[in-house]
C-alpha atoms as a printed R data frame, in Angstrom:
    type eleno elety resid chain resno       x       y       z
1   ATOM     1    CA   UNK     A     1  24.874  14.867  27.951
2   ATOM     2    CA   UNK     A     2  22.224  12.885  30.496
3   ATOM     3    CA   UNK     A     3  22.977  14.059  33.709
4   ATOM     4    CA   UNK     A     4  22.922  11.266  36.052
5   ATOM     5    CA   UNK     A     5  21.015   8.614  33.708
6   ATOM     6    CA   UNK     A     6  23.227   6.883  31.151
7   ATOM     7    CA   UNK     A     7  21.932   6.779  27.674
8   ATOM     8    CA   UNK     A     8  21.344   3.825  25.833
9   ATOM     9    CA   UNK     A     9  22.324   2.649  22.946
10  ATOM    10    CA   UNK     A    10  19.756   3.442  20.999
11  ATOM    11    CA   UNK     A    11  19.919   6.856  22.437
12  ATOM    12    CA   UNK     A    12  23.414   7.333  21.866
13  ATOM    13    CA   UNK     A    13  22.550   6.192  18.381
14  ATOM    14    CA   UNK     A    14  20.085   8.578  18.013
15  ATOM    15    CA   UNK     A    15  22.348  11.756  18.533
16  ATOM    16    CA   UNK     A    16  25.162  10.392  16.321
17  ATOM    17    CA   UNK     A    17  22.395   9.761  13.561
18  ATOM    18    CA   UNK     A    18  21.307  13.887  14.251
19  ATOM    19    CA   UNK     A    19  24.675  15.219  13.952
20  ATOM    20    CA   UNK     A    20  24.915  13.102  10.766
21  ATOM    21    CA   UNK     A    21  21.515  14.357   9.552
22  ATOM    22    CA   UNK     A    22  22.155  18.218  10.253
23  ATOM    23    CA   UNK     A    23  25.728  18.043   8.704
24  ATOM    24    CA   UNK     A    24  28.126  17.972  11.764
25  ATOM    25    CA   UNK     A    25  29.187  15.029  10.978
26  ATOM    26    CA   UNK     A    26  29.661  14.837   6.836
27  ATOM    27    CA   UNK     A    27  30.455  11.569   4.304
28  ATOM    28    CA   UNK     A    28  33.806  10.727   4.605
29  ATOM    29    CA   UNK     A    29  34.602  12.175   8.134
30  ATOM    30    CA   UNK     A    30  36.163   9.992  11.268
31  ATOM    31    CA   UNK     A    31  34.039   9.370  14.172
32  ATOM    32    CA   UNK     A    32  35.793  10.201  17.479
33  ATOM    33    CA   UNK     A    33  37.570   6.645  19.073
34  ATOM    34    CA   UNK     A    34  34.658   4.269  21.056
35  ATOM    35    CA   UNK     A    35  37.006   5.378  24.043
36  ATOM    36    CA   UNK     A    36  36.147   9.129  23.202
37  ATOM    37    CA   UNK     A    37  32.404   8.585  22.618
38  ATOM    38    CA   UNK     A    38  32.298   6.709  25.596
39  ATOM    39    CA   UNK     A    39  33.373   9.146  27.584
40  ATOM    40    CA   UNK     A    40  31.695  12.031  26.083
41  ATOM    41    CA   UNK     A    41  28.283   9.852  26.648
42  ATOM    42    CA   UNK     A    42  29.553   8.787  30.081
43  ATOM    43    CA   UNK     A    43  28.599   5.202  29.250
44  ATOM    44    CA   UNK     A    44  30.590   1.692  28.729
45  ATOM    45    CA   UNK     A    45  32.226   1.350  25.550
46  ATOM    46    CA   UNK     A    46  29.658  -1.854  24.700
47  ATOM    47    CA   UNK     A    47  26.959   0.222  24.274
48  ATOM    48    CA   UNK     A    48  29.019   2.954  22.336
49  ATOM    49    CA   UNK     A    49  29.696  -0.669  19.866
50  ATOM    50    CA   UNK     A    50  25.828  -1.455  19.823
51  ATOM    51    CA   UNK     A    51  24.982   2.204  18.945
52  ATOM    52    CA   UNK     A    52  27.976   2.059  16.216
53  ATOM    53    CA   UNK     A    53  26.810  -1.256  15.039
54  ATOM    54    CA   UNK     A    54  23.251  -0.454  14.689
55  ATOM    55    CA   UNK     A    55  24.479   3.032  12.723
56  ATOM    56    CA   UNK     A    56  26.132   0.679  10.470
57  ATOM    57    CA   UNK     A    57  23.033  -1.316  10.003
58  ATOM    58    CA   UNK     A    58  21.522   1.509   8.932
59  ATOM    59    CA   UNK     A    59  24.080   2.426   6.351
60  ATOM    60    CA   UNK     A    60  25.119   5.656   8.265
61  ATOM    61    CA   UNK     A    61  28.320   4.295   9.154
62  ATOM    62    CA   UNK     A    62  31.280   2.086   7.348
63  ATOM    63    CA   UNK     A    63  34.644   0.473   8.335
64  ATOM    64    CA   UNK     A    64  33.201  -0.058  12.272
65  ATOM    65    CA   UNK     A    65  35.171  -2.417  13.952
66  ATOM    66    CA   UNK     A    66  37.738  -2.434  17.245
67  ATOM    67    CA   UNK     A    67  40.434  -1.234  15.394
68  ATOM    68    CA   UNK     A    68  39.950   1.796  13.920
69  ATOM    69    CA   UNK     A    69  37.187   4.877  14.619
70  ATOM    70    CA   UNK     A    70  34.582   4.240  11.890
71  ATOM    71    CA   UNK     A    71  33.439   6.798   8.841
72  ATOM    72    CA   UNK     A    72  29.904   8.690   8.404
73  ATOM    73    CA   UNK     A    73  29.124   6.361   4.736
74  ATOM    74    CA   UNK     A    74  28.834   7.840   1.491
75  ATOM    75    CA   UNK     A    75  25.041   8.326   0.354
76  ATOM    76    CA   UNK     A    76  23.941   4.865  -0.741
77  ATOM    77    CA   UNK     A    77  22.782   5.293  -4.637
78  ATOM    78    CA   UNK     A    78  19.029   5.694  -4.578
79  ATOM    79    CA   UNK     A    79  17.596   2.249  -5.325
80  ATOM    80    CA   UNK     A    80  15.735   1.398  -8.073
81  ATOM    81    CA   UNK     A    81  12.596   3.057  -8.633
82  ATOM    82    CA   UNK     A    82   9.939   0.827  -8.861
83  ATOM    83    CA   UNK     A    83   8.737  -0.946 -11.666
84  ATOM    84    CA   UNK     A    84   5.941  -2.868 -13.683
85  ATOM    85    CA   UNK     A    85   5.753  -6.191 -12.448
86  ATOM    86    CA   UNK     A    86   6.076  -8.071 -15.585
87  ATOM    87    CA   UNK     A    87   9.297  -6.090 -15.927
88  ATOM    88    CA   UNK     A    88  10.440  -6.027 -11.997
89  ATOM    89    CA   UNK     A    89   9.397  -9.588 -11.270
90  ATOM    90    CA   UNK     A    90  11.984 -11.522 -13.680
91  ATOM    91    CA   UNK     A    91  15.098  -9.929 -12.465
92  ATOM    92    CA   UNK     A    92  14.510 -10.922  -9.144
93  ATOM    93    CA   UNK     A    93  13.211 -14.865  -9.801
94  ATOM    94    CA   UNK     A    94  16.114 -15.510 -11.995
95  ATOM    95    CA   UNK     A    95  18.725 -14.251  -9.164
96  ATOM    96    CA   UNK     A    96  16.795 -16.217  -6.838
97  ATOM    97    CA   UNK     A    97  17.251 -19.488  -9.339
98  ATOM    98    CA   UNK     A    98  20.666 -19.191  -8.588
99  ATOM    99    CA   UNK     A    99  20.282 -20.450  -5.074
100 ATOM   100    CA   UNK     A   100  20.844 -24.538  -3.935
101 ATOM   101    CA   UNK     A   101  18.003 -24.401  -2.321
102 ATOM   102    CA   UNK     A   102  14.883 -22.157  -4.005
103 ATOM   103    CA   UNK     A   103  11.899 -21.025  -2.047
104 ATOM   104    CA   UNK     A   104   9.460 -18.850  -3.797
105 ATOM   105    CA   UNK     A   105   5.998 -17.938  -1.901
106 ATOM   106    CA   UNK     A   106   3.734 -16.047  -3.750
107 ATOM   107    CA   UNK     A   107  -0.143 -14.402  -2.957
108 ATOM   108    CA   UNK     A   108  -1.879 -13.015  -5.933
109 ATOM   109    CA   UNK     A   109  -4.930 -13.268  -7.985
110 ATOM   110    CA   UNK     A   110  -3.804 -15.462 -10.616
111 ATOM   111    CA   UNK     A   111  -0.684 -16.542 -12.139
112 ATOM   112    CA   UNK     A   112  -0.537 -13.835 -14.724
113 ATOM   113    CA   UNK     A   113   3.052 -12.647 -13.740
114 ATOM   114    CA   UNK     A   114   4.601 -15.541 -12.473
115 ATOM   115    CA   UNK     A   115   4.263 -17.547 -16.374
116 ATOM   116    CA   UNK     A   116   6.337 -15.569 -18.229
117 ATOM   117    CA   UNK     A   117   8.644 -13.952 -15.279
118 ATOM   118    CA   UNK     A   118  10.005 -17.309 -15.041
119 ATOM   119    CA   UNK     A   119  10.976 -17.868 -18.489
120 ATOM   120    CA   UNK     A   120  14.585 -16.994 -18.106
121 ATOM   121    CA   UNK     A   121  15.358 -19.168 -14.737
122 ATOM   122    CA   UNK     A   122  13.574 -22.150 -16.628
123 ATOM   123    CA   UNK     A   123  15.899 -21.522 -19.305
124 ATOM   124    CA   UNK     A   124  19.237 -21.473 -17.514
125 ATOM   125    CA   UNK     A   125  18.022 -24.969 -15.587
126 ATOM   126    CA   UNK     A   126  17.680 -26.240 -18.874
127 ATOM   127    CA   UNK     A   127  20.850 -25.572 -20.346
128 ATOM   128    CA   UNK     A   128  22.877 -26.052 -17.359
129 ATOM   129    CA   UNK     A   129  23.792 -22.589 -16.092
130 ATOM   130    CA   UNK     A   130  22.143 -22.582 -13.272
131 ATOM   131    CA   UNK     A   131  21.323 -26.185 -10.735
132 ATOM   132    CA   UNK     A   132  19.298 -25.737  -7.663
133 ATOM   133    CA   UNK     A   133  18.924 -28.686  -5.886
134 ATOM   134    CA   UNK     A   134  15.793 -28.256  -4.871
135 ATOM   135    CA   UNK     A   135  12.727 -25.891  -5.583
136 ATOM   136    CA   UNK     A   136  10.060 -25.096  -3.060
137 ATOM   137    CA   UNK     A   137   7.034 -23.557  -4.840
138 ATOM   138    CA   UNK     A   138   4.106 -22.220  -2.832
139 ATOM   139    CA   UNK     A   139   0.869 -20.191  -4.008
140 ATOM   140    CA   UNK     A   140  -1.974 -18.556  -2.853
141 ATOM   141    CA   UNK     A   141  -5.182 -17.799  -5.273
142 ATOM   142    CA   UNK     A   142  -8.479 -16.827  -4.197
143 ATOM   143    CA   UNK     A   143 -10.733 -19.174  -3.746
144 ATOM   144    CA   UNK     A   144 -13.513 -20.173  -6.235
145 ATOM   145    CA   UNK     A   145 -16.146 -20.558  -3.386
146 ATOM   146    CA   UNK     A   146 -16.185 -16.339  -1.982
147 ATOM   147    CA   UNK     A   147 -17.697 -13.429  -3.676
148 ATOM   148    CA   UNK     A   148 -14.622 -11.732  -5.550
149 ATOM   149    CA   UNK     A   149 -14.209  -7.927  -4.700
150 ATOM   150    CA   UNK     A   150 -12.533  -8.075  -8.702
151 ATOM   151    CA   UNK     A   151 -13.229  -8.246 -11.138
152 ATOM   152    CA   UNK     A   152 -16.840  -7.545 -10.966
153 ATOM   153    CA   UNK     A   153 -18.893  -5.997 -12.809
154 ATOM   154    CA   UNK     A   154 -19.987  -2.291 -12.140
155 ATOM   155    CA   UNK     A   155 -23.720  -2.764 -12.248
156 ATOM   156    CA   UNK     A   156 -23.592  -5.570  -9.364
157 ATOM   157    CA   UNK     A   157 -24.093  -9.103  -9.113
158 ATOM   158    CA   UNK     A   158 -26.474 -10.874 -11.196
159 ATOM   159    CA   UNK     A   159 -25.996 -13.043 -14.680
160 ATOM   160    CA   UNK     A   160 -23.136 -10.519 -15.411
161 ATOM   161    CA   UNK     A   161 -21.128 -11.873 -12.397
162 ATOM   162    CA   UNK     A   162 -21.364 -15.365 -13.178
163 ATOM   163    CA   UNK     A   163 -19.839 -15.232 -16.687
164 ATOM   164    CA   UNK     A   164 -16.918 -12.770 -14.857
165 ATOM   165    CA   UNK     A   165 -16.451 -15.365 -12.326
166 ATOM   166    CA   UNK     A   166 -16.249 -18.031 -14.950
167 ATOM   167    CA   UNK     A   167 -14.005 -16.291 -17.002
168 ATOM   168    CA   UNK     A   168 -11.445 -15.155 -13.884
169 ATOM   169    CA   UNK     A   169 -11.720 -19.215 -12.442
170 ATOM   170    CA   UNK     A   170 -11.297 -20.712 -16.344
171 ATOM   171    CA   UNK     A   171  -7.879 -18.165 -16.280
172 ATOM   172    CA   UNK     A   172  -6.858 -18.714 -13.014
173 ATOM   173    CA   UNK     A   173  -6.666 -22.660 -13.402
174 ATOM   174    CA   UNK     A   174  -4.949 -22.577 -16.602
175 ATOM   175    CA   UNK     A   175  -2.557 -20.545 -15.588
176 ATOM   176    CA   UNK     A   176  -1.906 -22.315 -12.951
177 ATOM   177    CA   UNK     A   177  -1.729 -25.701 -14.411
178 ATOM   178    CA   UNK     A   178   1.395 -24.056 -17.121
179 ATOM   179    CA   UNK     A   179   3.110 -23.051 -13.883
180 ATOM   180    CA   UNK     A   180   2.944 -26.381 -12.665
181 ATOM   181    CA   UNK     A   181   3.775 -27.811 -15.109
182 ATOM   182    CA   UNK     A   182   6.083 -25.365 -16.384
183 ATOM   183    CA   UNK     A   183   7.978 -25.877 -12.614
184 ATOM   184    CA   UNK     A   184   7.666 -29.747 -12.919
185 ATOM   185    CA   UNK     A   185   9.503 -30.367 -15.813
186 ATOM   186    CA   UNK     A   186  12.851 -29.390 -14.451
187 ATOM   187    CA   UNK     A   187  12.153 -33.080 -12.182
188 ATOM   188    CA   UNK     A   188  14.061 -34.301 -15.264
189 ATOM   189    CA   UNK     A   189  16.811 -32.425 -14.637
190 ATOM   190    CA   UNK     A   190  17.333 -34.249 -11.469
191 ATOM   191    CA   UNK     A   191  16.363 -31.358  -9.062
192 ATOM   192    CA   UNK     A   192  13.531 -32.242  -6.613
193 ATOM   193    CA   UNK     A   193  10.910 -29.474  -6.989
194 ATOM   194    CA   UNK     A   194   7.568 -29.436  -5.086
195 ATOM   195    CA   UNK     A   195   4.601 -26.841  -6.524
196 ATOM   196    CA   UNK     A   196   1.932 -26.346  -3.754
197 ATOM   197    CA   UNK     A   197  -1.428 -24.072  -4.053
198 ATOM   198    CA   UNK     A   198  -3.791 -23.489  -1.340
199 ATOM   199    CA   UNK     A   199  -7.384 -21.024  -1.611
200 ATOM   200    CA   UNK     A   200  -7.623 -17.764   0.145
201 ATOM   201    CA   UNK     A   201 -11.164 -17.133   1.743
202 ATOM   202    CA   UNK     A   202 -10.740 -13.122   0.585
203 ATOM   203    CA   UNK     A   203  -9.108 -11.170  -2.502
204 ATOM   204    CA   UNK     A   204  -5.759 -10.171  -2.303
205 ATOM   205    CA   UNK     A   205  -5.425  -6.322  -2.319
206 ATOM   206    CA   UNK     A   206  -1.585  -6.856  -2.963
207 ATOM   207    CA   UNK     A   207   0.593  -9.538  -4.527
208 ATOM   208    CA   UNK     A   208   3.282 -10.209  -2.699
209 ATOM   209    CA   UNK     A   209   6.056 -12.448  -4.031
210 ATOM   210    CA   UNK     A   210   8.760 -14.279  -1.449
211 ATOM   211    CA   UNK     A   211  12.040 -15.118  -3.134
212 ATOM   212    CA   UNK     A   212  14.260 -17.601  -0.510
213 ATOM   213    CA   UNK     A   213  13.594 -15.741   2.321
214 ATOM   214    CA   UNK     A   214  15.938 -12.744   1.683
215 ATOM   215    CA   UNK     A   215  13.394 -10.261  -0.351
216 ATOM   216    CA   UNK     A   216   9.910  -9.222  -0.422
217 ATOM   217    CA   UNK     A   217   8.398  -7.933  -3.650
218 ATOM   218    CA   UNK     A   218   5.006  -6.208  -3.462
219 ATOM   219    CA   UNK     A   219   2.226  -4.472  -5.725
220 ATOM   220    CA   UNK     A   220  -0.601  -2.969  -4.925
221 ATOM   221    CA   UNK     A   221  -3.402  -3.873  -7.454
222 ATOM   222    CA   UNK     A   222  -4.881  -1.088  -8.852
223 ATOM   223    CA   UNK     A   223  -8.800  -1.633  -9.441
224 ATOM   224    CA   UNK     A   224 -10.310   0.284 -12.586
225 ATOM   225    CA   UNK     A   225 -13.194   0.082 -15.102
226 ATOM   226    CA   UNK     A   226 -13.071  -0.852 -17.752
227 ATOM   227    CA   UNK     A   227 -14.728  -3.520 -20.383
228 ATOM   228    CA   UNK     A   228 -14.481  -7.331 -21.310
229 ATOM   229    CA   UNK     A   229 -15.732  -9.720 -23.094
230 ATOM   230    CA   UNK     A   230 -17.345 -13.003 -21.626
231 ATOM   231    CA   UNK     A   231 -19.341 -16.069 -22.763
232 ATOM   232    CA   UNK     A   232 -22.473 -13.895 -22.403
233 ATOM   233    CA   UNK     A   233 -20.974 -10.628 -24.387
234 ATOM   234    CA   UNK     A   234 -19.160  -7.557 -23.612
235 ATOM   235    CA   UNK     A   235 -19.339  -6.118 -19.601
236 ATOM   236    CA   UNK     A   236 -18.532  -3.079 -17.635
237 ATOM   237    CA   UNK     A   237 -16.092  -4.681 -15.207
238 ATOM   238    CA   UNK     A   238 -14.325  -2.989 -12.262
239 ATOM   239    CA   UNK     A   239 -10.765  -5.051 -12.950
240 ATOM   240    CA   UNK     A   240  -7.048  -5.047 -12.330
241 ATOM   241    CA   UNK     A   241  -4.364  -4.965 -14.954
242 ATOM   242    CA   UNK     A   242  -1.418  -7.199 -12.399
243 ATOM   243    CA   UNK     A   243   1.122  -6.806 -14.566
244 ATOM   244    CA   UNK     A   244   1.569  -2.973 -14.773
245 ATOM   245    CA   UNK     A   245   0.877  -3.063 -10.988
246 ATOM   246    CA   UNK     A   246   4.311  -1.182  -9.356
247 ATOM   247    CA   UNK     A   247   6.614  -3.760  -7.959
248 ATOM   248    CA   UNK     A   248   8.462  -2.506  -4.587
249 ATOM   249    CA   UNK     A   249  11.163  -4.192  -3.383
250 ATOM   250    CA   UNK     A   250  12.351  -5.070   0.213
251 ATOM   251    CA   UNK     A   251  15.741  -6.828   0.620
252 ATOM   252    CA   UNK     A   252  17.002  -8.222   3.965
253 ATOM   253    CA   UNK     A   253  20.101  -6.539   2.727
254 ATOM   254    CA   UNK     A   254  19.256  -3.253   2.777
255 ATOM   255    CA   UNK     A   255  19.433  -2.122   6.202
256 ATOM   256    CA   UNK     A   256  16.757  -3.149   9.587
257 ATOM   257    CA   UNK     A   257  13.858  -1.595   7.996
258 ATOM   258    CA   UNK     A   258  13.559  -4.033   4.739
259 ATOM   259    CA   UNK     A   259  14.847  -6.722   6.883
260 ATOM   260    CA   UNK     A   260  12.247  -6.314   8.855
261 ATOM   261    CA   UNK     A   261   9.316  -5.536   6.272
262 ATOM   262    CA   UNK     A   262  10.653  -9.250   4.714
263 ATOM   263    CA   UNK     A   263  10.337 -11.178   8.378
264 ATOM   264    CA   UNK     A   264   6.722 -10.372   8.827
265 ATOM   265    CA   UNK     A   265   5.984 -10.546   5.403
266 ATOM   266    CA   UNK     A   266   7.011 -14.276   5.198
267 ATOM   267    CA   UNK     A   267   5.227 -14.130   8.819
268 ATOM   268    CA   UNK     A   268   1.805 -13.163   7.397
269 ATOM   269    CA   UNK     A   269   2.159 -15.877   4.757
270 ATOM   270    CA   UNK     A   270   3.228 -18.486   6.655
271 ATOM   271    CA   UNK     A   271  -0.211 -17.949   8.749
272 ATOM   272    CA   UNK     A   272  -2.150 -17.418   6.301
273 ATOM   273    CA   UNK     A   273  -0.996 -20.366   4.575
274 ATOM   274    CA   UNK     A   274  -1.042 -22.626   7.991
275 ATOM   275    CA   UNK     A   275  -4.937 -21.313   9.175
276 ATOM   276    CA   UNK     A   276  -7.625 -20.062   7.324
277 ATOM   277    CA   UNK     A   277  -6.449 -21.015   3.963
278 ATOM   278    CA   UNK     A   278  -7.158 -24.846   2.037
279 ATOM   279    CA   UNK     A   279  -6.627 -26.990  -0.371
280 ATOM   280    CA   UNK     A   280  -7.022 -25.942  -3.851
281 ATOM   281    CA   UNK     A   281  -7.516 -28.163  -6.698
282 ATOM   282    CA   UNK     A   282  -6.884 -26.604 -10.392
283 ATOM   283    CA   UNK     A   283 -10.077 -28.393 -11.922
């Protein structure tokens, strides 16, 4: 197989994960021993494990341990497609409620999805199905001081972009004083909860919701035209509709890959939220 350089385990991986790809090696059928691989690779058998092990991660492989040669998995069921994110988003907060310990970051343009997503969680709290101990909330909204990308209006700034930048800061405070308040209610329940906002200095071209470390949930907003009415009448606005944005969803879980696209997504939040970002106050 490699002449006179041994492979490594990621190499080794890599041909296993080819055999299994072309159909040598088919769902349900035995791997040789780690005594037999090794051999046939000409390496040690701790890097036949490591190659088995990140197989496994993948969810090529099942039943890999020292005692027994491990089986090519079954096809995992394809996951969910995704979904709207005022239906997506609710599933996934009220599984994260269920946690001791609940940490929820979120970046998005207002609070439009989180309100009523959290509806169920707030009601199991409240009748005693569910008690977290504690409930970390943290949010990032654009702040009222930059020149929003959206909504704006289509002919360009002027008069027309004040009243659309009254009306997006009126709904993004209100909604953000119900989800704070919404959030600080369940104090009386005895669990300590925290609710923290900061300003971005851009728009967000995604939301991106972080439930307890463990899952990423993200939308791309989807900019169209399309009219509104403000204090100063009716306007051609280039807008976003969040809530029938398509929610993807990336669970530590799942294998390296959405393990890893949860990591640096709680990565570029964490910066964001400990540099260029500040204090916001819903006035």
């Amino acid at each position: 197989m490699n002449g006179s350089r041994r492979l490594s385990p990621q190499e080794i991986a890599d041909v296993l994960r080819d055999r299994i790809r072309t159909g040598d090696l088919r769902a349900g059928d035995r791997l040789p021993t780690q005594a037999e691989l090794a051999e046939e690779f000409g390496v040690e058998r701790g890097s036949v494990r490591q190659a088995l092990r990140a197989l496994q991660e993948d969810g090529l492989l099942s039943n890999v341990s020292k005692g027994s040669p491990p089986r090519v998995a079954e096809p995992a069921p394809a996951r969910d497609e995704p979904r709207p994110t005022m239906v997506a988003l609710a599933p996934s907060l009220t599984k994260a409620f269920a946690a001791r310990h609940v940490r929820i970051d979120a970046a998005c343009l207002t609070a439009e999805s989180l309100i009523p997503s959290l509806g169920e969680p707030l009601r199991l709290i409240h009748s005693g199905e569910i008690r977290p101990e504690k409930i970390d909330f943290r949010v990032l909204l654009p702040s009222r001081d930059i020149d929003l990308a959206f909504p704006a209006p289509v002919e360009g700034r002027g008069d027309g972009d004040d009243a659309v930048r009254r009306r997006w800061l009126a709904v993004r405070n209100a909604q953000g004083h119900v989800l704070r308040h919404n959030l600080l209610t369940l104090r009386t329940q005895g669990i300590d909860v925290t609710v923290t906002f900061r300003a971005l200095p851009f728009t967000p071209p995604v939301k991106l919701y972080l439930l307890n470390g463990e899952q990423a949930l993200i939308a791309y907003y989807m900019v169209t035209r399309r009219a509104a009415a403000t204090d100063s009448g009716a306007l051609d606005l280039y807008d976003v509709r969040g809530t029938e944005s398509l929610l993807f969803s990336f669970e530590k879980a799942a294998g390296q890959r959405d393990a890893a696209f949860v990591d640096e997504s709680q990565k570029w939040f964490d910066a964001l939220w400990e540099t260029v970002t500040t204090d916001l106050t819903l006035s």
